[in-house]
C-alpha positions as CSV (number, residue, x, y, z in Angstrom):
1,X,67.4,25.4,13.8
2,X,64.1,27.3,13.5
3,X,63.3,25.5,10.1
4,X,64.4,22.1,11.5
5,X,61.3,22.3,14.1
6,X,59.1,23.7,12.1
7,X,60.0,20.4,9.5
8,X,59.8,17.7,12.5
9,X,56.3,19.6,13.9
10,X,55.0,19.3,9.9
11,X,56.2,15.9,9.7
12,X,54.5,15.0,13.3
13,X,51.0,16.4,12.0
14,X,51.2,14.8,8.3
15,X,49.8,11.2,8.9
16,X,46.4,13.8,11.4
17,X,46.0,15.8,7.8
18,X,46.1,12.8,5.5
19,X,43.4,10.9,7.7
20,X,41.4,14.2,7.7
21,X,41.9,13.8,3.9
22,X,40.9,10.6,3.9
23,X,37.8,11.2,6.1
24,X,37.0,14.1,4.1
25,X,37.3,12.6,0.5
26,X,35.3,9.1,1.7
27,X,31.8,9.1,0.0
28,X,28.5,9.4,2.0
29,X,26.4,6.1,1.8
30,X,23.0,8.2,0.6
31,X,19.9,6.5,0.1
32,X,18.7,4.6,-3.0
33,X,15.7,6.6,-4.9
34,X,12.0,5.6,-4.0
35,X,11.0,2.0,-5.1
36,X,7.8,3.7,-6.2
37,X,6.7,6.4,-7.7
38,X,3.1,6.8,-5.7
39,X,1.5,5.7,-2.5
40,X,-0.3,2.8,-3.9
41,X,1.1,-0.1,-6.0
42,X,-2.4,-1.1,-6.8
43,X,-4.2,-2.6,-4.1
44,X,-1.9,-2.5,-1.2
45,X,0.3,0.6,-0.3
46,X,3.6,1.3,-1.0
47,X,7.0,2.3,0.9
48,X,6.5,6.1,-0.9
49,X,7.1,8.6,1.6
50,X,6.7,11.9,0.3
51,X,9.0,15.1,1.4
52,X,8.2,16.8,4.9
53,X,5.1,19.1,4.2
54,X,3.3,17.7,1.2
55,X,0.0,16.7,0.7
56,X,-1.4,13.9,-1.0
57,X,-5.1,13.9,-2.6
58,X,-6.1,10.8,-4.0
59,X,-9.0,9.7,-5.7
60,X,-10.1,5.4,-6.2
61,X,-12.5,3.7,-8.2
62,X,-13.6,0.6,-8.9
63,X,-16.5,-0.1,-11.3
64,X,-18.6,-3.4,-10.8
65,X,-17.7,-7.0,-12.1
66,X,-17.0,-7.2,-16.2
67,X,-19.0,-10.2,-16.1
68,X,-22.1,-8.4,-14.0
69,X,-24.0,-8.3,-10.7
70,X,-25.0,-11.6,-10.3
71,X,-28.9,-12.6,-10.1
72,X,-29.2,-8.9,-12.3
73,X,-28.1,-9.9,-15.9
74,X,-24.6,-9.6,-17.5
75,X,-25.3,-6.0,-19.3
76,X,-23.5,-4.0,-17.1
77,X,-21.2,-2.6,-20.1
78,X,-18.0,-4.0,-18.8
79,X,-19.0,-3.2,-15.5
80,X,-19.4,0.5,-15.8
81,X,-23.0,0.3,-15.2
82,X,-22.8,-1.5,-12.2
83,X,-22.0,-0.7,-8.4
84,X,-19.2,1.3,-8.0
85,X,-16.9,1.7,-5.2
86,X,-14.9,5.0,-4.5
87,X,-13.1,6.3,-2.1
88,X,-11.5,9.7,-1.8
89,X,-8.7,10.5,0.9
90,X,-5.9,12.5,1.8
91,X,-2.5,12.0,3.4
92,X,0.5,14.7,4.7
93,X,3.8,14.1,5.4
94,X,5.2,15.6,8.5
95,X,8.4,13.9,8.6
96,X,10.7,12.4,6.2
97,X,9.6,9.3,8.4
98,X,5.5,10.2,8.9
99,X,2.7,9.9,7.2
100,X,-0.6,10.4,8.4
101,X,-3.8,10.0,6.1
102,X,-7.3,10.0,6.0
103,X,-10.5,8.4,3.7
104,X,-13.8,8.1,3.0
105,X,-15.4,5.1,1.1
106,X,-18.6,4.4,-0.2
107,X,-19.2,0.5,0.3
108,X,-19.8,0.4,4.1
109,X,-19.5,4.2,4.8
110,X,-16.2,3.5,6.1
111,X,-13.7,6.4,7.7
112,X,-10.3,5.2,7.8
113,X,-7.5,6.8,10.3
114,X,-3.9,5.7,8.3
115,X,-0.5,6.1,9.1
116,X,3.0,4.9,7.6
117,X,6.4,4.7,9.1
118,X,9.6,4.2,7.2
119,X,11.6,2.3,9.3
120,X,15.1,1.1,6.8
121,X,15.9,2.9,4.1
122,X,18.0,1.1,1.0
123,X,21.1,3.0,0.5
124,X,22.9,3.2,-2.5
125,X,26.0,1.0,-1.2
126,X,23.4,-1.6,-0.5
127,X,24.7,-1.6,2.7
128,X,20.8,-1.3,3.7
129,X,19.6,-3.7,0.8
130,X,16.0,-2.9,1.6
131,X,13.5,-0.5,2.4
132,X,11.2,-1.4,5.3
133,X,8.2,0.4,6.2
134,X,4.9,-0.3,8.4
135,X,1.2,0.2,7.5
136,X,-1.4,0.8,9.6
137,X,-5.4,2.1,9.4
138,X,-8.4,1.7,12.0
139,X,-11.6,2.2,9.9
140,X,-15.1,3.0,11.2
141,X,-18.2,1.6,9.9
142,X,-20.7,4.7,9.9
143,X,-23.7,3.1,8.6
144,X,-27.0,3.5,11.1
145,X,-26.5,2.6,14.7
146,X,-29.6,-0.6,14.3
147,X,-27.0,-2.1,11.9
148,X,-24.8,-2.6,15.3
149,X,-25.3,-4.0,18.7
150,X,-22.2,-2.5,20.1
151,X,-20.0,0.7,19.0
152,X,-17.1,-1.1,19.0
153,X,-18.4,-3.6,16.6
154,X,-17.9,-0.4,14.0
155,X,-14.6,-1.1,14.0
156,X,-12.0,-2.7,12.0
157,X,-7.9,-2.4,11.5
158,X,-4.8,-3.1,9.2
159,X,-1.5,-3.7,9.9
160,X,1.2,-4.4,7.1
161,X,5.0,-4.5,6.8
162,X,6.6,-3.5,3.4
163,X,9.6,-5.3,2.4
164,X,10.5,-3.8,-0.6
165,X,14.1,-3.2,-3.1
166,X,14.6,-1.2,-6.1
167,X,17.1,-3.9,-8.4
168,X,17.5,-1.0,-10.8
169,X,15.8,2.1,-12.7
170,X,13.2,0.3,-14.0
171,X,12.2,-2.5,-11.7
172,X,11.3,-3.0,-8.4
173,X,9.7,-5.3,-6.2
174,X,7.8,-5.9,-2.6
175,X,6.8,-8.2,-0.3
176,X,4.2,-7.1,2.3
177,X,2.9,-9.4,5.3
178,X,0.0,-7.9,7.3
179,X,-2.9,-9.2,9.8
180,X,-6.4,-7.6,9.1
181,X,-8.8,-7.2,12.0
182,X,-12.4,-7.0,12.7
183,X,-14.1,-6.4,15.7
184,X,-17.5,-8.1,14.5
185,X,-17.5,-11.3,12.3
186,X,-19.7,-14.1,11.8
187,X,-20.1,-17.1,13.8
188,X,-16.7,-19.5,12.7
189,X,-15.1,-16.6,11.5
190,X,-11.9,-15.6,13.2
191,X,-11.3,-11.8,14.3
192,X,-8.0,-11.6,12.6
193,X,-6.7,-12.7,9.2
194,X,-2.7,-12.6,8.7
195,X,-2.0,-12.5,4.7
196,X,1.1,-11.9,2.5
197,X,1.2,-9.8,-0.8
198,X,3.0,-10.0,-3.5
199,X,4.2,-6.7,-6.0
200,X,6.1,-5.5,-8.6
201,X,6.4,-2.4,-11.1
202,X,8.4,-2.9,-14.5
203,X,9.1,1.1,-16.0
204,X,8.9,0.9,-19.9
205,X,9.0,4.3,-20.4
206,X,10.5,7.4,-18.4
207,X,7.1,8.0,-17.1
208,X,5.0,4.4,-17.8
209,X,5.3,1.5,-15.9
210,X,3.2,-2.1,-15.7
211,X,2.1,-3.1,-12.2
212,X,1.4,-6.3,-10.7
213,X,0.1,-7.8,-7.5
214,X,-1.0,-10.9,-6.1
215,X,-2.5,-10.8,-2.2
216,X,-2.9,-14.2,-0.5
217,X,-4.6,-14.5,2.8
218,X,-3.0,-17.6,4.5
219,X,-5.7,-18.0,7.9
220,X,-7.8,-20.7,6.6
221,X,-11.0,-21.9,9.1
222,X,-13.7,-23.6,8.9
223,X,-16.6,-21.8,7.1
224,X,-20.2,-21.7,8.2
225,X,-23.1,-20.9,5.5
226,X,-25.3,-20.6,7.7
227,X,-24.6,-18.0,10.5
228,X,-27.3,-15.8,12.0
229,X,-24.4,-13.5,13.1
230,X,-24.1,-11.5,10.0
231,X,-23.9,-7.7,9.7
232,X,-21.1,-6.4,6.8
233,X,-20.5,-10.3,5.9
234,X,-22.7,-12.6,3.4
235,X,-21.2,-16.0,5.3
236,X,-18.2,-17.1,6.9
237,X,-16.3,-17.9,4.1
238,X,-12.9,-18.1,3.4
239,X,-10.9,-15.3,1.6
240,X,-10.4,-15.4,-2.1
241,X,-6.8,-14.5,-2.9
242,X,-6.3,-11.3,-5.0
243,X,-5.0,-10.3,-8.7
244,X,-4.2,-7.1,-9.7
245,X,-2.6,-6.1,-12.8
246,X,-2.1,-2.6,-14.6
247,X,-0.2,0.5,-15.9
248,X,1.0,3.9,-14.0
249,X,1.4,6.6,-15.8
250,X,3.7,9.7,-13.8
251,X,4.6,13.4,-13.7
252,X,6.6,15.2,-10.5
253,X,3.2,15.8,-9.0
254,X,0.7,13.1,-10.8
255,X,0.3,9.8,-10.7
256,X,-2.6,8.0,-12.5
257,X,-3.1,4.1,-12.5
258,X,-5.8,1.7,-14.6
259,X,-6.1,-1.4,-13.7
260,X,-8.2,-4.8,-13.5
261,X,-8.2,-6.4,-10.3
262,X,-10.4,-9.0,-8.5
263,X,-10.9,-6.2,-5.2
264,X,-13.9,-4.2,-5.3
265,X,-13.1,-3.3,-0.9
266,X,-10.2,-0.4,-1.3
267,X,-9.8,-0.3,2.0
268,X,-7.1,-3.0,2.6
269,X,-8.9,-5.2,5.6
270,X,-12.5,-5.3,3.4
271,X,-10.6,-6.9,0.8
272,X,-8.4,-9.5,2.8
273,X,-11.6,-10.4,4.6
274,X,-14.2,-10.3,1.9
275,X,-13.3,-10.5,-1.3
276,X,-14.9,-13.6,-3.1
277,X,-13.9,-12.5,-6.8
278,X,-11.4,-15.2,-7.8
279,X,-9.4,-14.7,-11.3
280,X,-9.1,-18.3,-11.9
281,X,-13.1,-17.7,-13.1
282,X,-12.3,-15.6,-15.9
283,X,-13.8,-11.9,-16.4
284,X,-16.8,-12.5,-14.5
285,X,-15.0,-11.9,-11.5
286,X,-12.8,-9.1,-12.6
287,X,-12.9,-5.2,-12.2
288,X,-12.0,-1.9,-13.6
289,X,-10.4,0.2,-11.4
290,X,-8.5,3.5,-11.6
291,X,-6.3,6.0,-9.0
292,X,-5.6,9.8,-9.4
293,X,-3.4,11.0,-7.2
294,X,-2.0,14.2,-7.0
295,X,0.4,16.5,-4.6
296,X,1.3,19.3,-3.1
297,X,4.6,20.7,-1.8
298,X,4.3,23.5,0.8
């Protein structure tokens, strides 16, 4: 009799140890791997978060135009002998979620405050099909005080969302809406500028990969030559859309990128604002541009 409980108790509590089975034995949904290798796809940031604790230093350059400075003469050797742009920064990761960064550029002295917040993460199920992410920096103009009527006129920001997918090992893509802002502007220009970029990354190699980008601001107005109002800005003009392409070469800790592109601003709101490079006019308007990056794991 003993044995016959002991069977109907087992036989009670099978179907509770074959869903615990089940439970058990069902795979976890983990995230896909990074879209990108790096923080910056060329001229607009990436989704790339790296591990809690780790420490970004990068290093951006842009040489002048390949076609010159104009009103100066075109032997500028590709551009190397021109006006360069450079801007050195750091970022650190205190999250898996967080980063917080920090720059310096040369054109316009700026100081830029970033941050970046992954918000979706694409899982391998593609449950999550996408990775989402938002960008944002608040730069400060420190060039001498007469240059400025007001303090706050020093100040500019950037906000972007990064919609981006890995299709597979080798090639990935995003989509990146944003709104630049800028306290002071000429007269006819407005204070905010919404754009939408455009990116991609093709590996061919383990550690090589092509880049592309195309950056289209989409606030048109009506420009005005002749403003009085103008500090940073030549004119109220309207944005030219930017072209980027290049190659990214990779290591665990490394990342180095070479690339032509029609932005000389680095700092995302100069360019989305500024830029008057367009690629349609051949080399003229084009740049030499390189990123080093490298981190640290603590």
């Amino acid at each position: 009799m003993r044995l016959l409980y002991i069977f109907l108790l087992l036989l009670c509590c099978s179907p509770l140890i074959l869903v615990a089975q089940e439970e058990e034995q069902k795979p976890v949904d983990k995230p896909q791997r990074p879209a990108f290798e790096s923080n910056f796809l060329i001229d607009n940031p990436t989704d790339k978060i790296y591990l809690p604790n780790s420490l970004e230093v990068v290093f951006q350059h842009r040489f002048g135009t390949i076609g010159g400075q104009p009103g100066v003469g075109d032997n500028d050797l590709a551009g190397i002998w021109g006006a360069a742009n450079i801007r050195v920064g750091v970022a650190y990761t205190p999250f898996k979620w967080l980063q917080l960064g920090y720059g310096i550029t040369k054109f316009e002295r700026l100081q830029d405050f970033n941050w970046k917040v992954a918000i979706l993460r694409q899982t391998r199920s593609d449950r999550i099909p996408v990775n989402i992410s938002y960008y944002g920096n608040g730069a400060v103009n420190m060039r001498k005080k007469e240059n400025f009527a007001l303090r706050q006129d020093r100040y500019s920001f950037f906000h972007q969302l990064i919609i981006s997918r890995r299709f597979n090992s080798n090639f990935s893509m995003q989509i990146a809406p944003s709104v630049s802002h800028y306290n002071l502007v000429p007269e006819g220009m407005p204070n905010d500028i919404f754009a939408v970029a455009f990116g991609a990354r093709h590996k061919i190699s383990p550690g090589t990969a092509i880049t592309m980008e195309y950056s289209l601001p989409i606030t048109n107005f009506e420009e005005n030559t002749a403003s009085t109002n103008v500090t940073d800005f030549e004119a109220a003009l309207n944005p030219v859309p930017g072209f980027s392409l290049g190659m990214e070469f990779v290591t665990s800790s490394h990342a180095f990128q070479v690339y032509l592109s029609t932005y000389n601003g680095i700092v995302p709101q100069v360019n989305y604002f500024k830029n008057q490079n367009s690629f349609l006019d051949g080399f003229n308007d084009i740049l030499i541009g390189f990123t080093i990056t490298r981190v640290y794991n603590f």
